[in-house]
TORKEZA-640050 format. One record per atom (N, C-alpha, C, CB): x, y, z; residue in three letters. Coordinates in steps of 0.1 Angstrom, whole numbers, plus 5000, padded with zeros to 4 digits. Glycine has a CB too. Layout:
TORKEZA-640050
XYZALA...
end
This chain:
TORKEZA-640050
504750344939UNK503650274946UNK502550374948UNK504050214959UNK502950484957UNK502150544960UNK500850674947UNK502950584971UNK501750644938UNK501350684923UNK500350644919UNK502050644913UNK500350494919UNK499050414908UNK498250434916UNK499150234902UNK497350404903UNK495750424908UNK495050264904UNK494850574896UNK494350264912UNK493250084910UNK493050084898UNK491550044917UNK492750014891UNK491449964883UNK490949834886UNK491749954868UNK490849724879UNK489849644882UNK491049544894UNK489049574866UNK489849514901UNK490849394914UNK490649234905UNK489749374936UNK491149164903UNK491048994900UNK491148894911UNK492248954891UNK489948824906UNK489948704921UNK491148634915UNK488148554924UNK491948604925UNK493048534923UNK492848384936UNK494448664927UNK492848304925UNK492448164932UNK494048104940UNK491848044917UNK494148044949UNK495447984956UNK495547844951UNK495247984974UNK494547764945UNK494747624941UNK495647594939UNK494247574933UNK496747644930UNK497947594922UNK498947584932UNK498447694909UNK498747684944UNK499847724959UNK499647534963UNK498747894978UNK498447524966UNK498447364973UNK498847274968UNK497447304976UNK499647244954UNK499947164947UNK501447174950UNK499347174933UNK501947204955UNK503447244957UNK504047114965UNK503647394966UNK505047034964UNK505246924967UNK505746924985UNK506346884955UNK505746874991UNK506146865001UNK507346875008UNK505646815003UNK508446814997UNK509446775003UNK510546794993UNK509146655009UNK510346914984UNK510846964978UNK511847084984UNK509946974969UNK513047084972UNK514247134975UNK514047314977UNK515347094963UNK514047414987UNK514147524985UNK515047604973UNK514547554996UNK516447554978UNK517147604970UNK518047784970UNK516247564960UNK518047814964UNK518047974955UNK516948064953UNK518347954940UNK516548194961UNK515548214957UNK515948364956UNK514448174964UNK515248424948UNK515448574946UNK514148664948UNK515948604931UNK514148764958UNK513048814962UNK513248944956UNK512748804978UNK512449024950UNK512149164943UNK512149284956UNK510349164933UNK512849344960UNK512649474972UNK512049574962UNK514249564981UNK510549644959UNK510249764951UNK510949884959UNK508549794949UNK511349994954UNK511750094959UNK511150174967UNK512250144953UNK510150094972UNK509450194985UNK509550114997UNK507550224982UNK509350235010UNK509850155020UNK508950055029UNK510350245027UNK507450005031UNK506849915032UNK507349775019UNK505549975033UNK507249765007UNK508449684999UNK509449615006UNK509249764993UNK510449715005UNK511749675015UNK511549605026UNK512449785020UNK510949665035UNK510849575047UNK510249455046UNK510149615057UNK509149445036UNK508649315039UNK509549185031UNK507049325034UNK510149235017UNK510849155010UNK512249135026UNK511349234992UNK512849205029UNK513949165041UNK513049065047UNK514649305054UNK511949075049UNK511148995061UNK511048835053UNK509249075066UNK510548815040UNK510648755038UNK511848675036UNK510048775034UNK512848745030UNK514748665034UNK514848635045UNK516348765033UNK514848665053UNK515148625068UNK514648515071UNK514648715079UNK512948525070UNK512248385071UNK512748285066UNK511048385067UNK513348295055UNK513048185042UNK514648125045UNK512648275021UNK515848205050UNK516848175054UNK516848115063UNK517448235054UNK516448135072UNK516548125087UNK515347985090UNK515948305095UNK514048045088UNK513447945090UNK513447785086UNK512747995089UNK513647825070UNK513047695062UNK514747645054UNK511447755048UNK515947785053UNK516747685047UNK517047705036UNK516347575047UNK516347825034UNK516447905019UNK517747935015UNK515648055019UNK518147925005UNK519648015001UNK518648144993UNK521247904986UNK518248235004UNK517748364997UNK517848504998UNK516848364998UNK517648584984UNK518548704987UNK517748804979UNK520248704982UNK518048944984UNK517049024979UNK517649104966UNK516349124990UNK516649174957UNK517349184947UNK516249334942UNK517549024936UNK517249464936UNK515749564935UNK515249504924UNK515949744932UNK513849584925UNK512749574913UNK511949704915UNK511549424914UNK510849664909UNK509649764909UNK508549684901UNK510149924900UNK507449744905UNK505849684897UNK506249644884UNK504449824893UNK506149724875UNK505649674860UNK507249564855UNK505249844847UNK508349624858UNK509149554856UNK509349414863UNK509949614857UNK509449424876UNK509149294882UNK508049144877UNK508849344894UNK506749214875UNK506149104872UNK505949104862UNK505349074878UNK506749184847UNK506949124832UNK508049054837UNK507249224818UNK508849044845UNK510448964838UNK509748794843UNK512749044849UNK508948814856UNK508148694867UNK507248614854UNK506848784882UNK506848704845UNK506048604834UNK506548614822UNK504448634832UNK507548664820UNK508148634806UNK509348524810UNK508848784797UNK510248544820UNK511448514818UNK511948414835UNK512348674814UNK510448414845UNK510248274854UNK511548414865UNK511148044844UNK512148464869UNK512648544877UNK512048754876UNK514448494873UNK512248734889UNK512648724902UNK511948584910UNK512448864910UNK511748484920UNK510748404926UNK509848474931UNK511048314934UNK509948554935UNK509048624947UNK508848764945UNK509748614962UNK507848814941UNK507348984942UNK506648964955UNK506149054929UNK507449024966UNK506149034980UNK505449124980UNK506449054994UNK505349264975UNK504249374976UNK504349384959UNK504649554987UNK503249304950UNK502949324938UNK501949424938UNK502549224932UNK501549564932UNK500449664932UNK500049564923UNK500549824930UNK498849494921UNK498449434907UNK497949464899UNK498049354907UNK496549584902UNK495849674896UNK496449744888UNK495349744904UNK497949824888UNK498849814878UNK498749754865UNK499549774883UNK498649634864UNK499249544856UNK498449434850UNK500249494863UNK496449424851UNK495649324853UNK495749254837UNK494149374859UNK495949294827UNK496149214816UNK497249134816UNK496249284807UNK498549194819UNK499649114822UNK499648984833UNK500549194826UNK499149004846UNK498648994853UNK498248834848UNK497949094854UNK496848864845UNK495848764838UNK496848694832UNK494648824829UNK497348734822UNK498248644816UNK499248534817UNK498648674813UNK499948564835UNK500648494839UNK499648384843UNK501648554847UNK498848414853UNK498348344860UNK497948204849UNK497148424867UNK496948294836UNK496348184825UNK497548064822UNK496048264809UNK498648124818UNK499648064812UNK500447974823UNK500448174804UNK500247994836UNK500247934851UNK502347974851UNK499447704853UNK502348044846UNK504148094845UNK503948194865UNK504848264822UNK502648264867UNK502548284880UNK501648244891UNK502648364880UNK501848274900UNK500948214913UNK500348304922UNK501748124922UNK499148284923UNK499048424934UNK499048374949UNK497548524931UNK499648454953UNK499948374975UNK498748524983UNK502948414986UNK499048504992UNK498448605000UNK498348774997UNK499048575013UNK497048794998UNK496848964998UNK498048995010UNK495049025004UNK499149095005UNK500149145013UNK499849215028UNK500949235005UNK499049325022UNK497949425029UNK497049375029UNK497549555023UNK496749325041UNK495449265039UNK494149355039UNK495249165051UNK493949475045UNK492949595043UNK492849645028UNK493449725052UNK494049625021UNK494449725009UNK495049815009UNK493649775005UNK495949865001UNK496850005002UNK495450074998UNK498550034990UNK495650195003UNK494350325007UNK494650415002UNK493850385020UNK493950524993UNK494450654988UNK493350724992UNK494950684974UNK492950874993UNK491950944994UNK492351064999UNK490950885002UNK491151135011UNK491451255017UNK491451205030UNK490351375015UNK492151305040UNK492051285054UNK491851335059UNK492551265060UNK491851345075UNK491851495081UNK492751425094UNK489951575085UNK493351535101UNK494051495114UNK492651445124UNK495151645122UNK493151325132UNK492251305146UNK491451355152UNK492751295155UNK492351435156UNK491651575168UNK490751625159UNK492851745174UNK491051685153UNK489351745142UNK488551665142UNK489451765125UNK488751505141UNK487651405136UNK487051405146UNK488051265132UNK488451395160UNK487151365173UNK486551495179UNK487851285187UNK487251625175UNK486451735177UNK485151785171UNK487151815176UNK485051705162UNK483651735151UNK483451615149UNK483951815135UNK482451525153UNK482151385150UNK481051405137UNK481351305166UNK480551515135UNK479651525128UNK480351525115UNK478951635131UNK481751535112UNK482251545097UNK482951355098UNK483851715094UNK482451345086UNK482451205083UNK482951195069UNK481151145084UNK482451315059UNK482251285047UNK483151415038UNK480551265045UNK483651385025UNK483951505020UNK483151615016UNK484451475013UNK481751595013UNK480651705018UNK480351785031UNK479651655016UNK481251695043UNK480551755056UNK482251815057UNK479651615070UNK483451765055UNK484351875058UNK484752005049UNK485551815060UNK483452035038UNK483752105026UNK482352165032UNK484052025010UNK481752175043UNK481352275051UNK481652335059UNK480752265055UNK482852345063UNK483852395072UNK485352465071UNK484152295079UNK484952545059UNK486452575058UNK487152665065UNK486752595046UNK486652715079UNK487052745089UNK488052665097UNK486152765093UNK487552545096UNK487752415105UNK489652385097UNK486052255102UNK489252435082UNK490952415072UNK491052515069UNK491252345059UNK491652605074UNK491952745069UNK493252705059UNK492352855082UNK492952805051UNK494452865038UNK494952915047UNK494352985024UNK496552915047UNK497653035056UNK497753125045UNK499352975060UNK497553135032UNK497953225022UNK496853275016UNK498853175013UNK495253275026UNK494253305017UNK493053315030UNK494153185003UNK492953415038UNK492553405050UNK491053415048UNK493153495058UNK490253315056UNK488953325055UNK488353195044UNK488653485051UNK489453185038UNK489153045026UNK489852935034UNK489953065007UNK489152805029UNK489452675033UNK490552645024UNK488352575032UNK491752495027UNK492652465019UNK492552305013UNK493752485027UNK492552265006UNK492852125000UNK493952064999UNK492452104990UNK494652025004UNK496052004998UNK496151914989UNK496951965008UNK496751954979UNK497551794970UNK498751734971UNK497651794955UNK499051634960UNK500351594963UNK500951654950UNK500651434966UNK502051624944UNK502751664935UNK502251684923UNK503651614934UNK502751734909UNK502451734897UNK503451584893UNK502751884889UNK502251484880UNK503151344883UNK502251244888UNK504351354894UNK501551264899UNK501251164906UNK499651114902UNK501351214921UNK499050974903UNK497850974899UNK497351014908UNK497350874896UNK497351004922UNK496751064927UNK496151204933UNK496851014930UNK497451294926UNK496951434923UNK495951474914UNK497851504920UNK496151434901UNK495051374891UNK493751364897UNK495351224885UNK493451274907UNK491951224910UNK491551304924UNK491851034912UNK492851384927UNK492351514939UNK491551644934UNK493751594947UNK492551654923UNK492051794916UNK490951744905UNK493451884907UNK490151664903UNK489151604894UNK487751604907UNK489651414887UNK488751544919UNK487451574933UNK487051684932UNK487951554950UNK488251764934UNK488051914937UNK486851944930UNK489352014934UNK486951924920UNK485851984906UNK484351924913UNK486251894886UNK484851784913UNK483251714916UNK482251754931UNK483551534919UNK483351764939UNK482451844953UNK482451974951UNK483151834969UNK482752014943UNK482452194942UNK483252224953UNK480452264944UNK484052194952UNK484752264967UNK485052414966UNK486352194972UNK485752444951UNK485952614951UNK484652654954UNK486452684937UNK483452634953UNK482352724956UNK481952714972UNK481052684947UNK482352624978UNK482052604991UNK483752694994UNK481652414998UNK484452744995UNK485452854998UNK486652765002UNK484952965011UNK487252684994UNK488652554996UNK489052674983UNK488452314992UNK490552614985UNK491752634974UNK492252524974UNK492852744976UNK492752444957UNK492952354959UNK494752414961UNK492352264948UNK495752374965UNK496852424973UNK497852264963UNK496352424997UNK498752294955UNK499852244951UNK500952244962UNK500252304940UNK500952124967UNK502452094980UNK504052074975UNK502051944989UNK503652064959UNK505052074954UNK505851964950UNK505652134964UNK505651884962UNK506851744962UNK506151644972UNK508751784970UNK506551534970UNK506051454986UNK506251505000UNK506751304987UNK507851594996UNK508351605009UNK507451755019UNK510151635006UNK507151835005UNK506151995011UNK504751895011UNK506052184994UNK503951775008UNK503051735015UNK503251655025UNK502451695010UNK504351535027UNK504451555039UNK504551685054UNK505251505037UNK505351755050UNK505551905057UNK503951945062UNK506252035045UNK503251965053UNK502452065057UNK501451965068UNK501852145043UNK501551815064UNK500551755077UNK501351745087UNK499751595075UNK502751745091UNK503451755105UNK503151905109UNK505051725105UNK503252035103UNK503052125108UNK501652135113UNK503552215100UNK501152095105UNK499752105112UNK499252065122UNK499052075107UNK499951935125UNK499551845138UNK500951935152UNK499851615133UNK501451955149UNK502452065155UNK502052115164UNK502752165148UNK500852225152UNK499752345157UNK499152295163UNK498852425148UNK498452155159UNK497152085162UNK496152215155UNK496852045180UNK496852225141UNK495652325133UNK494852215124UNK496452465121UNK493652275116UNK493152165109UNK494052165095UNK491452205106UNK493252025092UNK494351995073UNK493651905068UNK496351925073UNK493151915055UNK492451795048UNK493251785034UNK490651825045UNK493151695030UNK493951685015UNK494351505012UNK495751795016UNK495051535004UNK495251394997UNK496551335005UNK495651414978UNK496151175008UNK497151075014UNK497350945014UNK497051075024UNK498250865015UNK497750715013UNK498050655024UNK498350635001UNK498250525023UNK498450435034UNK498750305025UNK497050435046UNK499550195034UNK500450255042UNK501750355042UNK500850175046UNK502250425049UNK502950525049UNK503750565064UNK501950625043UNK504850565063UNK505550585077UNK504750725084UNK507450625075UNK504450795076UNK504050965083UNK502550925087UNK504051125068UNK501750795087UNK500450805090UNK500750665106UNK499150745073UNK501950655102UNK502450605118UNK502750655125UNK503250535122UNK503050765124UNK503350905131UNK502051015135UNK504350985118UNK501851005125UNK500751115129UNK499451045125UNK500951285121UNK498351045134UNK496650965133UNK496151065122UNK495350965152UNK495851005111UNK494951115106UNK493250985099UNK496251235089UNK492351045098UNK491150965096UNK491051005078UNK489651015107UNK490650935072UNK490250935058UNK488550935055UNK490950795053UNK488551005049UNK487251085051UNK486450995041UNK487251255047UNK484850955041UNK484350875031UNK483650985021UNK483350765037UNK483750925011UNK483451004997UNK481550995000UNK484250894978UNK480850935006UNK479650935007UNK478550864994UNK479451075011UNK479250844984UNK479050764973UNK479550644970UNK479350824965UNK478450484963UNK479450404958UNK480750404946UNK478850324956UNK481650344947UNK482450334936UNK481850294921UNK483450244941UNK482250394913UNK481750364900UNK483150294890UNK481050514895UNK482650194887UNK484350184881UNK484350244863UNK484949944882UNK482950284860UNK482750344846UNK483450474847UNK481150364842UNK483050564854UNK482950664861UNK484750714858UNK482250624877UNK484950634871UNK486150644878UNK487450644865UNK486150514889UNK487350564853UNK488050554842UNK487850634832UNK487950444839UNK486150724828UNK485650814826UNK486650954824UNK484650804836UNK486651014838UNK486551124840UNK487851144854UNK484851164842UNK487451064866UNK488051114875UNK489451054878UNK487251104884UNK489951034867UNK491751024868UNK492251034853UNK492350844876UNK491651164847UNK491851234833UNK491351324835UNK491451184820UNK492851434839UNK492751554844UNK491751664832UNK494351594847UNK491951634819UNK491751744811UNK490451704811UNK492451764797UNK489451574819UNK487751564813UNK487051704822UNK486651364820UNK486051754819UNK485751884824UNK484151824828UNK485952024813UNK484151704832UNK483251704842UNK482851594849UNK482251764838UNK483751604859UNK483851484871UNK482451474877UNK485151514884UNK482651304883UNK481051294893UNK481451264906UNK479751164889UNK481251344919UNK481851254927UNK481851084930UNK481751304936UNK482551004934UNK483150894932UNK483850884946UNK483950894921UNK483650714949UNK484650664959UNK485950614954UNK484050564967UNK486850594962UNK488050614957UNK488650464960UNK488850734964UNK488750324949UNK488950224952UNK490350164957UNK488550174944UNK489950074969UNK491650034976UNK492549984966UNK491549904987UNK493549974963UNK494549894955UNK495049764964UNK495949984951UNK494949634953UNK495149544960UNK496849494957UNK493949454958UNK496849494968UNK498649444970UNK498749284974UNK499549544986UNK499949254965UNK499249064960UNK500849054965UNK498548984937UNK500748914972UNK502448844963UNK502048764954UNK503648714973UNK503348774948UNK503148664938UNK504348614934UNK502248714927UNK504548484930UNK505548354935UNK505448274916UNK504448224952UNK506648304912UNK506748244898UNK506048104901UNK508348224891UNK505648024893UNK504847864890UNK506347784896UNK504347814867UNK507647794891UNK508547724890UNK509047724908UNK509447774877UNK509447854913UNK509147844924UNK508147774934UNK509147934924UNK507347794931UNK506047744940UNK506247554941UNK504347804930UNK506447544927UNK506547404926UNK507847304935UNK506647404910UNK508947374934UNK510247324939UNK510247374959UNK511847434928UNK509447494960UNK509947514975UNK509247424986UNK509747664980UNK508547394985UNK507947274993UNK506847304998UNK508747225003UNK506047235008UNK504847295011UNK504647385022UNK503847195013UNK505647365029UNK505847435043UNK505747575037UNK507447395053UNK507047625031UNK507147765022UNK505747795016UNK508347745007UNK505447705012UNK504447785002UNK503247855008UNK503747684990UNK503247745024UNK502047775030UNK502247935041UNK501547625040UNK503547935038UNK503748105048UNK503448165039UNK505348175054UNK503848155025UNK503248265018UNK501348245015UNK504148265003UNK501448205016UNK499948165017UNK499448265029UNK499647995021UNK500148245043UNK499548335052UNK500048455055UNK499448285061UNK501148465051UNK501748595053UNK501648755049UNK502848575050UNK500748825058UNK499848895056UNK499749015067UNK498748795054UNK499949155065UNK499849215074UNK498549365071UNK501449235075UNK498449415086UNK497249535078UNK498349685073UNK495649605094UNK497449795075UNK497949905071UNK498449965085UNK496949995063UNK498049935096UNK498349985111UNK499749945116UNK497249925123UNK499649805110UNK501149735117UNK502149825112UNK501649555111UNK501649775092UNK503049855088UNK503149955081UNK503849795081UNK502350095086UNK502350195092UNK503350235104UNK501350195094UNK503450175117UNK503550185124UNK505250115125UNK502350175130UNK505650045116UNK506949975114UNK507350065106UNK507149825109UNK507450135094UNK507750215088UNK507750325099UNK506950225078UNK507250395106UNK507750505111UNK508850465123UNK506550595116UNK509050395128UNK509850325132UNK511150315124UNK509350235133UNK511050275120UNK511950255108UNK512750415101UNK510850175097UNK511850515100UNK511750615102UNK512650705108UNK511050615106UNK512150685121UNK512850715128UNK514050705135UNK512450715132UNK514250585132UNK515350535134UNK516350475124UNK514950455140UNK516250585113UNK516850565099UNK517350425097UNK518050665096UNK516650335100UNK516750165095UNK516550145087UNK516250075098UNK516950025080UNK517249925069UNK515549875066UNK518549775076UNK515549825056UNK514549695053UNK515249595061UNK514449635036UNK516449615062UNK516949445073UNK516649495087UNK519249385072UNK516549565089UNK516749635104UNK515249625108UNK517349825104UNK514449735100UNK512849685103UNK512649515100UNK511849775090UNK513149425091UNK512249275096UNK512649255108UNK512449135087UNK513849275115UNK514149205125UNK513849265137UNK515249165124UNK513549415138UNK513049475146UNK510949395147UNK513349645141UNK510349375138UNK509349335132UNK509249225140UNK509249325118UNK510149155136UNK510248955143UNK510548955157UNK511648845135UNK510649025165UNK511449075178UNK510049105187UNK512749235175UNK509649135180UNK508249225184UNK506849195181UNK508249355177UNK506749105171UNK505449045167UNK505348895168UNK505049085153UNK505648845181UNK505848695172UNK504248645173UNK507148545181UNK503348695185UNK502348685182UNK501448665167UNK502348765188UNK501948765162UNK501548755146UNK502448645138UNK501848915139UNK503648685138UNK504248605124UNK504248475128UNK505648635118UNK504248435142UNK504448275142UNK503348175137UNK504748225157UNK502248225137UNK500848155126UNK501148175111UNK499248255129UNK502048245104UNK502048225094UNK503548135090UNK501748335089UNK504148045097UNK505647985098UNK504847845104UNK507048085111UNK505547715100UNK505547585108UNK506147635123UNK506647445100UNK506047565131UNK506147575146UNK507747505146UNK504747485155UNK508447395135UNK510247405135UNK510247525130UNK511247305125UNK509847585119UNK510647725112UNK510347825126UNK509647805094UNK509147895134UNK509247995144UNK510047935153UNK508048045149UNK510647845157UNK511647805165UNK513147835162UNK511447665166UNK513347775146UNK514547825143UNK514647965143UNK514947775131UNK513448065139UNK513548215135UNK513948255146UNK512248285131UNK513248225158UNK513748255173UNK515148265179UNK513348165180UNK515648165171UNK516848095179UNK518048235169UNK517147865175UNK517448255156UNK518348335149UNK518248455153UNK518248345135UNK517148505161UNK517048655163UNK517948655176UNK515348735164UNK
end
């Protein structure tokens, strides 16, 4: 997940969602968990609901992006991708939708999954003046190198990742080596995770590459710095996520949009009640942020986090459920 990079977003129209019969059979449903842990929880969230509330015989089953939504438009299963990265996939994509073999339900993330730079809190609110990656690439005091004293640090994430690709392409475009940064290889997810807990530890400074959502940004506040430029999407496909182009421009860094999406055949048979939770069922990056570290912490399940989730939010999830289904959900927790 946290790999891919955007390209183009697609308006994805809901019309075909409202055609869904009313009083049609649920049945059998198979929901895709991707192997990341916002995924998991939300696919558990959706079993739970879909059992519990509405009657579903439903069960979760792994997947991942590209596989999941070729087998959803070639071959009508899994029913349900709840965190589709779609940007991934927009020809395939396009295709289901054309050929109506898929359906698109509610943006998952409703903000967008986020990639960029950050900086911890305290810095942000100790320096109000840094806003931008030009204004914290005046301060490399403010990020010191541990292994390079008097120079600033950049951190990245692994070799692999797209988004190390479009850190070290920044790096180039803000001139940061000339303003006194090192761009700094963290090795693995787990040495970039590391190095933003130690830092908030210290409460020392740290800027570098991060996404959201992400259990470690429920944990620790960190702000995401604005690139101070619009998004170029010429640009951006260009140069700044093809490591070997030798001469990046800086660039804003576009959200990825995280879709469900619900085979045609599904949509058609579960009835309207179902179709309309997916329709609303929709969370930001703060909630589940903040359920992931939880979760976290408490080395839980995807089953563990929905029901910890449902326990705790009904405020939220009971607007996206009929008022029988949040009654039955109640009565099951």
């Amino acid at each position: 997940m946290k790999h891919l990079l955007a390209t183009t977003c697609l308006a994805l129209g809901l019309g075909v969602l409202a055609a869904a019969p009313a009083a049609a059979e649920c049945g059998d449903v198979t929901i895709a968990a991707m192997n990341w842990q916002s995924a998991e929880v939300l696919a558990s969230l959706d079993e739970f609901i879909l059992r519990e509330g509405y009657g579903c015989n439903a069960s979760v089953i792994s997947g991942d992006t590209v596989p999941t939504i070729t087998s959803m438009v070639e071959k009508g299963q899994p029913d349900v991708a709840p965190e589709g990265w779609i940007d991934l996939v927009p020809e395939l994509l396009k295709r289901g939708l054309d050929e109506k073999r898929i359906v698109a339900a509610a943006v998952a993330i409703s903000d967008g999954a986020v990639q960029g730079w950050w900086i911890p809190k305290y810095i942000a609110d100790a320096n109000p003046d840094i806003k931008t990656i030009d204004d914290a690439l005046k301060h490399p005091e403010l990020f010191p190198d541990p292994e390079n004293p008097g120079k600033g640090a950049v951190h990245n994430g692994p070799q692999g990742w797209g988004g190390t690709v479009v850190t070290g392409q920044l790096y180039k475009a803000y001139d940061a080596e000339a303003a006194g940064f090192r761009l700094v290889d963290t090795g693995s997810a787990a040495g970039l995770d590391g190095s933003i807990a130690r830092a908030y530890e210290r409460k020392e400074g740290w800027v570098g590459y991060y996404w959201s959502p992400t259990a470690l940004l429920g944990r620790y506040e960190m702000v995401k710095l604005e690139h101070g430029v619009p998004y170029d999407e010429a640009e951006w496909k260009r140069c700044n996520t093809i490591a070997e182009c030798p001469d990046p421009k800086k660039n804003d860094w576009p959200a990825d949009t995280v879709q469900t999406l619900l085979t045609s055949t599904f949509a058609e048979r579960a009835g309207e009640d179902v179709v309309a939770y997916f329709q609303k069922r929709a969370w930001t990056n703060a909630t589940v942020n903040a359920l992931m570290a939880w979760m976290t912490d408490n080395q839980a399940s995807g089953e563990d986090g929905a029901k910890y989730f449902l326990q705790n939010n009904e405020d939220l999830w009971k607007d996206w459920v009929s008022p029988e289904a949040a009654e039955k959900i109640k009565a099951a927790l």
